[in-house]
N, C-alpha and C positions, 0 to 999 in steps of 0.2 A: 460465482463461487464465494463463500464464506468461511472464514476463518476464526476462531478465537485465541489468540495469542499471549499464553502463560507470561507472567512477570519479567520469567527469568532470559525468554528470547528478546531479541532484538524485531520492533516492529518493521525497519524499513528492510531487512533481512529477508522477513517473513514475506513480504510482500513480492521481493524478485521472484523468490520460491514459488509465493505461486503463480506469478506471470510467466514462468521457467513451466509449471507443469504442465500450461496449456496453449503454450504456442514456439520455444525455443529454447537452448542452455541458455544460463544467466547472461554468458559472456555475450552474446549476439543481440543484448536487450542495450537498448541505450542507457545509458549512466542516471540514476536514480537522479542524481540531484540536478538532473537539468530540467527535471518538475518540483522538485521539494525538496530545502534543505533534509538530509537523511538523520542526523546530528540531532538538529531541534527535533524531528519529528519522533525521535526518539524518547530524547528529553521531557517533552511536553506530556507524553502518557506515561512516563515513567513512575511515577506514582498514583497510587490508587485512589479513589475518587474522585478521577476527573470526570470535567461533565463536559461532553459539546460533540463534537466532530469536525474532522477537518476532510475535505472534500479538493482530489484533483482528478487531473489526469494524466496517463504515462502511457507509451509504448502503446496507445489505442485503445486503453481498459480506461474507464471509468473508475476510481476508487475511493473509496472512502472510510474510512479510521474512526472509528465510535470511542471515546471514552471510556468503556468498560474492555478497551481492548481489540474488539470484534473487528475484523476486515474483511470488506467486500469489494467483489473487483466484478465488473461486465463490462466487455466490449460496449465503446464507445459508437455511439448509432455514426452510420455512415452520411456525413454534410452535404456528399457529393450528390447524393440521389435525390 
C-alpha cells in the first residue's frame, strides 16, 4: 500500500495508521520506535525538498519513506520458508 503524506501530518503517525488498516488497532502493533526513532523520522522529512529515503522494518511490513513524503509498506517476505 502507498501513501502520500501532506506537510501538515505527522509521518510516523501515518504510518501506524496504515499498518492499523491492514492487519490490527494501533495499540496491538509494537511501539514504532523499537524500529525507528519516530521524533527524527519525523523531523528529517519535515521540510520540503528532501531527497533520499529511509528504508526499515516494523511489525512484518517492509517500509519505506521517500523524500517527497510518499509511504509504502508490504509485508515482509517470509525467512522461514
Amino acid at each position: 500500500m502507498t501513501c502520500h503524506v501532506p506537510n501538515h501530518r505527522n509521518l510516523s503517525e501515518t504510518i501506524i495508521r496504515m499498518l492499523a488498516e491492514g492487519n490490527s488497532p494501533p495499540e496491538a502493533l509494537p511501539p514504532l520506535y523499537e524500529s525507528i526513532d519516530p521524533d527524527a523520522l519525523d523531523s528529517l522529512f519535515s521540510r520540503r525538498g528532501v531527497d533520499g529515503t529511509i528504508e526499515f522494518e516494523h511489525a512484518g511490513c517492509r517500509i519505506v519513506v521517500h523524500g517527497n513524503r510518499e509511504i509504502q509498506i508490504e509485508e515482509s517476505p517470509d525467512e522461514s520458508v
